[in-house]
N, CA, C and O atoms as a CHARMM CRD file, in Angstrom:
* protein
*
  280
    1    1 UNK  N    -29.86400 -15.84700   3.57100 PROA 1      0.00000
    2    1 UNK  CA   -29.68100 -14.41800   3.68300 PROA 1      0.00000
    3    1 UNK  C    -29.75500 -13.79900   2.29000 PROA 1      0.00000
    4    1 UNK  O    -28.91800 -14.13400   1.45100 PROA 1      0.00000
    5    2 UNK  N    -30.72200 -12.90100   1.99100 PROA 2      0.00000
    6    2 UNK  CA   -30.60500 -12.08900   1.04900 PROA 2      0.00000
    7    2 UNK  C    -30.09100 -10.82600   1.38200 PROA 2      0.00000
    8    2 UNK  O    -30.00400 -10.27300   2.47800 PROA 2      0.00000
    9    3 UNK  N    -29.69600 -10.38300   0.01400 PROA 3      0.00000
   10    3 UNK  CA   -29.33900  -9.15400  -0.18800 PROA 3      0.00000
   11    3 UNK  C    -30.45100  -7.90300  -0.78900 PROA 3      0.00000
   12    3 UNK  O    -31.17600  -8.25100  -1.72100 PROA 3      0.00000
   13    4 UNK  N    -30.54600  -6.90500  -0.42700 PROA 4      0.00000
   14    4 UNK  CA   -31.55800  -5.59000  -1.48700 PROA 4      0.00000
   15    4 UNK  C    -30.49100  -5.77400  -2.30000 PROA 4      0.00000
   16    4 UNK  O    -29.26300  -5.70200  -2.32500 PROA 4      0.00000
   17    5 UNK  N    -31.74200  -6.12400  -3.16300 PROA 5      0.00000
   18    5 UNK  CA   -31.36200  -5.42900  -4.94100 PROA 5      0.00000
   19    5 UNK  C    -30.29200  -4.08100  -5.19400 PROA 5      0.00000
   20    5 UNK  O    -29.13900  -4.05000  -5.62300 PROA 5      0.00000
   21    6 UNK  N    -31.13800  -3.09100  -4.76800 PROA 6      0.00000
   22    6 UNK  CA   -30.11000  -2.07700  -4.44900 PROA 6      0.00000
   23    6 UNK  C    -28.46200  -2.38500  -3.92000 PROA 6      0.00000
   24    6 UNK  O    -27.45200  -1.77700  -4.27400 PROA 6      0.00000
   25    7 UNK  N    -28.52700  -3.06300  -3.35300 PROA 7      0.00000
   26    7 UNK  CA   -27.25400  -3.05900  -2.95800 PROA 7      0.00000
   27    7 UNK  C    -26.62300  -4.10400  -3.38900 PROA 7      0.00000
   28    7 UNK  O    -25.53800  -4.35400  -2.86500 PROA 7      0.00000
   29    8 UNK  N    -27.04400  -4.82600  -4.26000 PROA 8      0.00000
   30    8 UNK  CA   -25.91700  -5.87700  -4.88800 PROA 8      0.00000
   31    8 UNK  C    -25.01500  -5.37900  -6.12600 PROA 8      0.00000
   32    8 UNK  O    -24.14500  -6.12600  -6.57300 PROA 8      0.00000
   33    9 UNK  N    -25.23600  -4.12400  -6.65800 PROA 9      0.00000
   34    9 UNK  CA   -24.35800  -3.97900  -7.52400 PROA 9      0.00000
   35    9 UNK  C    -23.56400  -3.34400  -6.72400 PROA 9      0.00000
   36    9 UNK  O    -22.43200  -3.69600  -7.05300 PROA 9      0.00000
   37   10 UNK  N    -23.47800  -2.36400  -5.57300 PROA 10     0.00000
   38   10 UNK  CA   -22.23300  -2.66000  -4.51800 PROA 10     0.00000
   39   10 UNK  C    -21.48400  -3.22100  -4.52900 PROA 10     0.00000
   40   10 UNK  O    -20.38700  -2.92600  -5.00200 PROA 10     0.00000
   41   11 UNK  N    -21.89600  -4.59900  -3.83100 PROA 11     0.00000
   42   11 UNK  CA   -21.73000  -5.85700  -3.73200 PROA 11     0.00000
   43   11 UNK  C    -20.41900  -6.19600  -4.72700 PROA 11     0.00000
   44   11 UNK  O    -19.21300  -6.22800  -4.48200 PROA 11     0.00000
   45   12 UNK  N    -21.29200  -6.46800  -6.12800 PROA 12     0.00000
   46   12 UNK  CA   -19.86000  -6.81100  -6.99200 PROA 12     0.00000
   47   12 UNK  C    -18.96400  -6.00600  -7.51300 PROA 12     0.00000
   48   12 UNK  O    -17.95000  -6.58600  -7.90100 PROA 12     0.00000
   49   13 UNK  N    -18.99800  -4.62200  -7.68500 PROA 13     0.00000
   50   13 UNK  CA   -18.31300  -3.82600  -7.49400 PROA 13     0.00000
   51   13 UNK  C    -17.14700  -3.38200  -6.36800 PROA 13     0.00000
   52   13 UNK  O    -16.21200  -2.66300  -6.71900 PROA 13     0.00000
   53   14 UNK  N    -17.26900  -3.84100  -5.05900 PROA 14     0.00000
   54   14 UNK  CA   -16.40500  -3.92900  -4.15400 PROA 14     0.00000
   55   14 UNK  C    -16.13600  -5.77200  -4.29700 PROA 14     0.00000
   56   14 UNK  O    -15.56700  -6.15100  -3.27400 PROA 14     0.00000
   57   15 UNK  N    -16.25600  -6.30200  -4.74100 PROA 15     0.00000
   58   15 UNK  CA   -15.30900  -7.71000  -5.17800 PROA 15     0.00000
   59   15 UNK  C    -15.16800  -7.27700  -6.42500 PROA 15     0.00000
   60   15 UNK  O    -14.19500  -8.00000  -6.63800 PROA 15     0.00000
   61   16 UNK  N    -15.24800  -6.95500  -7.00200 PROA 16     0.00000
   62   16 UNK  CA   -14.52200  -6.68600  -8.60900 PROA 16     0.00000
   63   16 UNK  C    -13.23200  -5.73700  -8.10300 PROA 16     0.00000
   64   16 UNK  O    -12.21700  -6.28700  -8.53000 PROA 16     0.00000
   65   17 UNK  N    -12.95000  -4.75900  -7.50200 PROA 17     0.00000
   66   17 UNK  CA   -12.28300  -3.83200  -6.81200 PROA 17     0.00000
   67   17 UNK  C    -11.34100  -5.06000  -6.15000 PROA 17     0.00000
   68   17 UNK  O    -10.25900  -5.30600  -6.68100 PROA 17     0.00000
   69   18 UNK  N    -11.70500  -5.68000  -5.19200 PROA 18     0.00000
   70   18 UNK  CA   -10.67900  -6.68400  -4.44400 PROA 18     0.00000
   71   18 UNK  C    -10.00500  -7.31200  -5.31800 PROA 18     0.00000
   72   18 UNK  O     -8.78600  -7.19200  -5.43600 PROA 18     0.00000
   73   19 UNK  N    -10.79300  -8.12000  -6.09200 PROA 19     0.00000
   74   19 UNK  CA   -10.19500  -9.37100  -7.38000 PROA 19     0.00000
   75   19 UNK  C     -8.97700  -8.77100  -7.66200 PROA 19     0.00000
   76   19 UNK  O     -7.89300  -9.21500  -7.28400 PROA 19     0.00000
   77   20 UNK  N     -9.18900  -7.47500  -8.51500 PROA 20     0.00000
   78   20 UNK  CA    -7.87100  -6.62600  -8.78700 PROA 20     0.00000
   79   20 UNK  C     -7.04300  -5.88300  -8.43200 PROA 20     0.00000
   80   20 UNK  O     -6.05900  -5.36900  -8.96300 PROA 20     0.00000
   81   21 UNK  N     -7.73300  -5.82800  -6.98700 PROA 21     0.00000
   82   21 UNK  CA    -6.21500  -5.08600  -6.29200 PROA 21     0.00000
   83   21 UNK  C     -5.47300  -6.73500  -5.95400 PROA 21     0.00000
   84   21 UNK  O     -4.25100  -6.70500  -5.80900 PROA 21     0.00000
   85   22 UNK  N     -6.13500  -8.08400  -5.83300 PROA 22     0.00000
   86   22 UNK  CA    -5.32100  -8.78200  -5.11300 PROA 22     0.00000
   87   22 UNK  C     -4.58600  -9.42900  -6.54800 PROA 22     0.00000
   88   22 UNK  O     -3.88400 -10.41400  -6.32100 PROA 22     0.00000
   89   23 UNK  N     -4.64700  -9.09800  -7.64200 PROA 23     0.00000
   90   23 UNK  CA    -4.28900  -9.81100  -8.51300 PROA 23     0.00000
   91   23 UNK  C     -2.92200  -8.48800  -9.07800 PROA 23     0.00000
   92   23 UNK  O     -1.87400  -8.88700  -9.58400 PROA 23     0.00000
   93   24 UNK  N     -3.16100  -7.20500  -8.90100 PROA 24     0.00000
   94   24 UNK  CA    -2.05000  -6.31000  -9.11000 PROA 24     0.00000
   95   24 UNK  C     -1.16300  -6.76300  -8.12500 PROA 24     0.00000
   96   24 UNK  O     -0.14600  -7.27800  -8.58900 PROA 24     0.00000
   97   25 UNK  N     -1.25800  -6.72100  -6.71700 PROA 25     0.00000
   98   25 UNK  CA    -0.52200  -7.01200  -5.84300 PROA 25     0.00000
   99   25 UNK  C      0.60800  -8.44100  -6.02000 PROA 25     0.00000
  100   25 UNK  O      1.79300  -8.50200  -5.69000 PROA 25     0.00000
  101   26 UNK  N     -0.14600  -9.35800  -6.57400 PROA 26     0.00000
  102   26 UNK  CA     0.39400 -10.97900  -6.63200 PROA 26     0.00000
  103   26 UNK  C      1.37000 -10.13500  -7.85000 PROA 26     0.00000
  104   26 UNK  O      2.50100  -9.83000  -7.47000 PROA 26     0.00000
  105   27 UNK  N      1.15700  -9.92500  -8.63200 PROA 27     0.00000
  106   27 UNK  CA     1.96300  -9.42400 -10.20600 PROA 27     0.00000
  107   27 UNK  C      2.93900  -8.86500  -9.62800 PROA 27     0.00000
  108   27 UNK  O      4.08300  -9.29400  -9.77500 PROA 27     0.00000
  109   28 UNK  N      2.66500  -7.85100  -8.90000 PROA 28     0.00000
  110   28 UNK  CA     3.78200  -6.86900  -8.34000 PROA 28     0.00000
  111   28 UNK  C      5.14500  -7.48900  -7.76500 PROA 28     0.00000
  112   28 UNK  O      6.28900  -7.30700  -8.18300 PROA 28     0.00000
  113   29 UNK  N      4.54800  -8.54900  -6.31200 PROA 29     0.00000
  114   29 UNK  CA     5.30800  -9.09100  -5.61800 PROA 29     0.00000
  115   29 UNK  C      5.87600 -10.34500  -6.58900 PROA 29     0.00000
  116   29 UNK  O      6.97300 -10.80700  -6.27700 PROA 29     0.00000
  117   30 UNK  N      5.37900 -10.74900  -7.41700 PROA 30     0.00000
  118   30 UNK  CA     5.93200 -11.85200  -8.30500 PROA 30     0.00000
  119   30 UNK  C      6.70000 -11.38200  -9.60000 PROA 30     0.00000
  120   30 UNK  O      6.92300 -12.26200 -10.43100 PROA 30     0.00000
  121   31 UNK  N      7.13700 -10.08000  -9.87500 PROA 31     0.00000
  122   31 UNK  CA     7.40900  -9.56000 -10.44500 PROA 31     0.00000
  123   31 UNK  C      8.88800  -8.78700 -10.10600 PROA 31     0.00000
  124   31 UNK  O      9.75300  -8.48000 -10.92600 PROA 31     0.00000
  125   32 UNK  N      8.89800  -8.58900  -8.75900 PROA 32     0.00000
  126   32 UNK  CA     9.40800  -7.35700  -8.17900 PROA 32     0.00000
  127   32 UNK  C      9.23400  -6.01000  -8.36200 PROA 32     0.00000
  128   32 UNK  O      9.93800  -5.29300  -7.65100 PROA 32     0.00000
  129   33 UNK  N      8.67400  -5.61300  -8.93100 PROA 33     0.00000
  130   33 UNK  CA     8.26800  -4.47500  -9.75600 PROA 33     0.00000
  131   33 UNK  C      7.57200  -3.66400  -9.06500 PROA 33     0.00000
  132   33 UNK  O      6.34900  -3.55100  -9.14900 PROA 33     0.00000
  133   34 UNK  N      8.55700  -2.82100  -8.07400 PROA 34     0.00000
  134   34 UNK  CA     7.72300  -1.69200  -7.71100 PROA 34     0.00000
  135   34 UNK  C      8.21900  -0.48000  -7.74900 PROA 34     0.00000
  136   34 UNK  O      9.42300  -0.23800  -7.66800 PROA 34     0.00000
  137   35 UNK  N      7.32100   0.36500  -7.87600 PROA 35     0.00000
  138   35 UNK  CA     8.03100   1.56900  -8.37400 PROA 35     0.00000
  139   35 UNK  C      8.25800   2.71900  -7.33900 PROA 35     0.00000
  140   35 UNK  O      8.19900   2.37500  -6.15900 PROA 35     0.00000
  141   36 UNK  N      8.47700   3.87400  -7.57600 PROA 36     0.00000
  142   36 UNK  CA     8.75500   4.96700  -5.82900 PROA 36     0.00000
  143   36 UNK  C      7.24600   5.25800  -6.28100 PROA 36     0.00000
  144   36 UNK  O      6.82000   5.34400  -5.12900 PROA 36     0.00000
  145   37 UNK  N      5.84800   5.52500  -7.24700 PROA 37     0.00000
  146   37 UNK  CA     4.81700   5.91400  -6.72900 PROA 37     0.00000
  147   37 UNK  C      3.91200   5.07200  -5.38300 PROA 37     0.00000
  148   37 UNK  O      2.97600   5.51300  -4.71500 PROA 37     0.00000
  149   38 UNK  N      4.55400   3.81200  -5.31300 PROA 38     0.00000
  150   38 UNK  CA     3.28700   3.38300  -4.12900 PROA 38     0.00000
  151   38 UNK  C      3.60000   3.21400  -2.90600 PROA 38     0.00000
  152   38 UNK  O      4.19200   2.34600  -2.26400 PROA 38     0.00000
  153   39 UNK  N      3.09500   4.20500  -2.68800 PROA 39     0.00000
  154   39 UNK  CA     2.30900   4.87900  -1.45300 PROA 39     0.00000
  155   39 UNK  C      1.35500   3.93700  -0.68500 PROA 39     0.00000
  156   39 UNK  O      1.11100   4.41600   0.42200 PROA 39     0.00000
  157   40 UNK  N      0.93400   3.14000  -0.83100 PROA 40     0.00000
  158   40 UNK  CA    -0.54100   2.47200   0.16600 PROA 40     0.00000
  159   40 UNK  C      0.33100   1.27900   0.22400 PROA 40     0.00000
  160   40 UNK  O      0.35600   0.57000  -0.78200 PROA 40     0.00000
  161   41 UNK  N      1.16500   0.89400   1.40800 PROA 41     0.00000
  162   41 UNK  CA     1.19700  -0.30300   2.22600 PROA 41     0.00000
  163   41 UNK  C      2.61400  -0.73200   1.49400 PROA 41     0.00000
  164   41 UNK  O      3.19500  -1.76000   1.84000 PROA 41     0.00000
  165   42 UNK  N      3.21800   0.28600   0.27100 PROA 42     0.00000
  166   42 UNK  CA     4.92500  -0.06400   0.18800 PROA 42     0.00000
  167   42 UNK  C      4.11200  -0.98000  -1.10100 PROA 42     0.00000
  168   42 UNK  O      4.59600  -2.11100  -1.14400 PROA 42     0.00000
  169   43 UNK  N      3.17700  -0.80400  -1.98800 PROA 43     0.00000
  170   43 UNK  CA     3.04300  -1.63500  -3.07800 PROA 43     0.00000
  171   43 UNK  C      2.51400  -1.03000  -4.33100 PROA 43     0.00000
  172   43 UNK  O      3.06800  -0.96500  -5.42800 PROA 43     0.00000
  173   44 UNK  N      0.89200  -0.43600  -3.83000 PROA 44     0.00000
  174   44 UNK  CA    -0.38300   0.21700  -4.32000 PROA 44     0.00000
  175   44 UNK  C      0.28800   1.44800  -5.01100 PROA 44     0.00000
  176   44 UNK  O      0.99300   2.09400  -4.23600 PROA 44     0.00000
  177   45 UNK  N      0.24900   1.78100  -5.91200 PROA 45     0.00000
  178   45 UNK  CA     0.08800   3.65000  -6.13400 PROA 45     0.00000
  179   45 UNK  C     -1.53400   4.07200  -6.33900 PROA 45     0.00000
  180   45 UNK  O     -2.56700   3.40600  -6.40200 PROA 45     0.00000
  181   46 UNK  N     -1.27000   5.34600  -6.40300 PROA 46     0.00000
  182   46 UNK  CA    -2.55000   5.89500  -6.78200 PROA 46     0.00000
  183   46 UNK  C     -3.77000   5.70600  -7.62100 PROA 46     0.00000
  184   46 UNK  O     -4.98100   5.80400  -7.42600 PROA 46     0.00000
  185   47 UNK  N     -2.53100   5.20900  -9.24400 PROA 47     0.00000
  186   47 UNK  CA    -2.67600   5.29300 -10.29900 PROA 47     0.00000
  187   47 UNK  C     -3.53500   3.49600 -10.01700 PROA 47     0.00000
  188   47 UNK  O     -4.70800   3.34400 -10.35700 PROA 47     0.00000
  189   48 UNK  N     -3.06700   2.82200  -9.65000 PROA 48     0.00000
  190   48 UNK  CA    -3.31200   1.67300  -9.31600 PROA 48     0.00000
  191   48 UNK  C     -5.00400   1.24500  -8.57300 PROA 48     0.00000
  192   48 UNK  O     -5.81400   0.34900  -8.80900 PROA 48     0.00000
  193   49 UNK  N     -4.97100   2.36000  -7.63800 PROA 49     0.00000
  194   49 UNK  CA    -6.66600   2.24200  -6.98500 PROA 49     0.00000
  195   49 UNK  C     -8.09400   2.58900  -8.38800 PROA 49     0.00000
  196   49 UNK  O     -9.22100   2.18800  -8.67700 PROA 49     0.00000
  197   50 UNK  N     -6.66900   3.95200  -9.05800 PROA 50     0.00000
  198   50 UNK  CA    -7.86400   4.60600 -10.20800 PROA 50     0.00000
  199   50 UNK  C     -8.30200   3.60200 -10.97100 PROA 50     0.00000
  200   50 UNK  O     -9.49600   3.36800 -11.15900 PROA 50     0.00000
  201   51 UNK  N     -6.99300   2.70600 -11.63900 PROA 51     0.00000
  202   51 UNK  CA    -7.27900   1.89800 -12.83600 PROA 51     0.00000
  203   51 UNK  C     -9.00700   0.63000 -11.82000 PROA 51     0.00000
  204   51 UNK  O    -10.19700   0.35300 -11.97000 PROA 51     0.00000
  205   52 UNK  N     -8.10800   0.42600 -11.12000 PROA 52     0.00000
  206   52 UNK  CA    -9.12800  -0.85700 -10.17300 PROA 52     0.00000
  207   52 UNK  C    -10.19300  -0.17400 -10.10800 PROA 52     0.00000
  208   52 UNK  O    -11.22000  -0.63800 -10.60400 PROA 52     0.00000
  209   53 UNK  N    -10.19500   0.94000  -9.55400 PROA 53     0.00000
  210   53 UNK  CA   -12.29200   1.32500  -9.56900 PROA 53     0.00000
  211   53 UNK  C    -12.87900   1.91200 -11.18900 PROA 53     0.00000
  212   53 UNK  O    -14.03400   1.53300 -11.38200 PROA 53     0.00000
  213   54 UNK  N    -12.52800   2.41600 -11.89000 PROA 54     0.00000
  214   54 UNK  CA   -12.66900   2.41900 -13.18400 PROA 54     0.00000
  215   54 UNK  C    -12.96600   0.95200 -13.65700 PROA 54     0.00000
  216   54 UNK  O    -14.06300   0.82800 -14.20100 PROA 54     0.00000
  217   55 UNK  N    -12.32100  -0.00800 -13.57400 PROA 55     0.00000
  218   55 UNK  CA   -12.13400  -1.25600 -13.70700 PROA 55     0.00000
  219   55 UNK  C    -13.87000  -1.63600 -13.21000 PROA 55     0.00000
  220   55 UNK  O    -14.89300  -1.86800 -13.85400 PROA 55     0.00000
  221   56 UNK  N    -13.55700  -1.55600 -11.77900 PROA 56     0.00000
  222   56 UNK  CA   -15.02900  -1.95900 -11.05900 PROA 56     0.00000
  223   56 UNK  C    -16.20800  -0.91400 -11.42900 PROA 56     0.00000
  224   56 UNK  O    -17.22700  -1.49200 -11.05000 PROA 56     0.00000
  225   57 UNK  N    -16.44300  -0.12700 -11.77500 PROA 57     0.00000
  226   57 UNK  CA   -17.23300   0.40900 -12.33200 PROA 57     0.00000
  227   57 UNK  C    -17.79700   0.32500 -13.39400 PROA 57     0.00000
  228   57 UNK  O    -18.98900   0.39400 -13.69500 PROA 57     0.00000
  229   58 UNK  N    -16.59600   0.12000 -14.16000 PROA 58     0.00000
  230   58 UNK  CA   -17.23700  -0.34400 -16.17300 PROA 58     0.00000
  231   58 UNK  C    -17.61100  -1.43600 -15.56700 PROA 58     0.00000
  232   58 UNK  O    -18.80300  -1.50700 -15.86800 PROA 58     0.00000
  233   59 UNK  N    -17.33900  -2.43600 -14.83200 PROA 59     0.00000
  234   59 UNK  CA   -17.77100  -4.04000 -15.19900 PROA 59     0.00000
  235   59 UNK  C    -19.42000  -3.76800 -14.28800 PROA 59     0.00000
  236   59 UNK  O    -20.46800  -4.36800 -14.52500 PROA 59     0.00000
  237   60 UNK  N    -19.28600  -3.13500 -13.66900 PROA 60     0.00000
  238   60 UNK  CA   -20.38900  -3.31200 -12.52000 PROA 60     0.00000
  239   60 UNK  C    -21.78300  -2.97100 -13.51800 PROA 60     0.00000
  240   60 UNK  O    -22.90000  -3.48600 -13.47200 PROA 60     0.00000
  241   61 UNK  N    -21.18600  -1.78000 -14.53000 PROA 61     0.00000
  242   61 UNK  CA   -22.48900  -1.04000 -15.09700 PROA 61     0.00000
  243   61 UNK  C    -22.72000  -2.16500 -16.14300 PROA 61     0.00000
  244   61 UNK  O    -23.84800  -2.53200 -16.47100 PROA 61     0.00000
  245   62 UNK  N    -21.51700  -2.70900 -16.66700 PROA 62     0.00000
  246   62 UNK  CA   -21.83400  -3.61600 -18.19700 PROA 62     0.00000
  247   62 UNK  C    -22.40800  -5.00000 -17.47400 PROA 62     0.00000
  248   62 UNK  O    -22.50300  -6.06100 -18.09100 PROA 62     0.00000
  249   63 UNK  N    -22.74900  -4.84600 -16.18100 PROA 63     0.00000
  250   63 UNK  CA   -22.87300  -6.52000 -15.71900 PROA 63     0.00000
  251   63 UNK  C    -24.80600  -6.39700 -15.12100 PROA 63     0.00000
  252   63 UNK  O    -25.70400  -7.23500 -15.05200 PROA 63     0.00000
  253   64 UNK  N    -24.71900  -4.77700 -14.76800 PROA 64     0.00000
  254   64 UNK  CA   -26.08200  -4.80800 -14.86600 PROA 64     0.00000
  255   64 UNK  C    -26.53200  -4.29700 -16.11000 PROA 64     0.00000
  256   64 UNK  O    -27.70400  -3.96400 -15.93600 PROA 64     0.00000
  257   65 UNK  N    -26.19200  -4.07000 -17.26500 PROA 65     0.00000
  258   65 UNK  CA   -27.14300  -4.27200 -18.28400 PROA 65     0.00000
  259   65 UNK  C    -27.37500  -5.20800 -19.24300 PROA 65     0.00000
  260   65 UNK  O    -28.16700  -5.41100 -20.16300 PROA 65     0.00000
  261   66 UNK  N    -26.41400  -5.71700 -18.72300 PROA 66     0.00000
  262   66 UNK  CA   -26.55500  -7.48200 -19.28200 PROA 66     0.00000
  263   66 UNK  C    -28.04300  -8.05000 -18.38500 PROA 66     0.00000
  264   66 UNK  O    -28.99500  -8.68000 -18.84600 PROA 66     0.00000
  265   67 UNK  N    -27.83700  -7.60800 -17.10500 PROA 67     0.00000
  266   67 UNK  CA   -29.02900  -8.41100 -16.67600 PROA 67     0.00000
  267   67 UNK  C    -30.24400  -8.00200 -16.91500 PROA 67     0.00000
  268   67 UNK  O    -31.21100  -8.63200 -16.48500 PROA 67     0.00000
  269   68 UNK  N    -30.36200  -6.96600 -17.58300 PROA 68     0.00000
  270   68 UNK  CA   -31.73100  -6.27000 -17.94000 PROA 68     0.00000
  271   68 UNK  C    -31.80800  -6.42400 -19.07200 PROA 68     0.00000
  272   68 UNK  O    -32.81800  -5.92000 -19.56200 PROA 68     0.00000
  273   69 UNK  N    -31.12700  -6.94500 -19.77500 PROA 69     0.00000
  274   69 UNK  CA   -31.59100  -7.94100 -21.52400 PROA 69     0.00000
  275   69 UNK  C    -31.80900  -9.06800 -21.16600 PROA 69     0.00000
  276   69 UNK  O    -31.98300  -9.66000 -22.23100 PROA 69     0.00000
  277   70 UNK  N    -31.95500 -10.00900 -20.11300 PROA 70     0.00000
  278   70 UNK  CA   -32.21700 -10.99600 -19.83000 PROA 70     0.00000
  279   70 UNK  C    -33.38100 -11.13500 -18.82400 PROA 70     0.00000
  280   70 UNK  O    -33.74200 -12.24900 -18.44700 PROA 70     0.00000
């Protein structure tokens, strides 16, 4: 099964997005550390989705222009 081109930087961009919401989440609960902002499911805040797609976005753009020097 392939994927369009087009749509693979999607692709790792919504797993770059997962990686770090599931890795805030593990911190959180291994931490105890939650604060009154989160809102999404008694864990997540807001601030938390922003940092993660910012996150997935810089990596997504710096991961395709890595592949276009190569």
């Amino acid at each position: 099964m392939t994927i369009h081109p087009k749509l693979k930087p999607v692709v790792y961009a919504i797993i770059v997005f997962v990686v770090f919401m599931a890795l805030s989440v593990a911190l959180k609960l291994i931490t105890h550390r939650n604060s009154i902002d989160d809102i999404y499911f008694g864990i997540l805040s807001k601030k938390d989705l922003m940092i993660g797609l910012g996150i997935a976005v810089f990596l997504t753009f710096t991961h395709e222009q890595k592949k276009k020097l190569h």
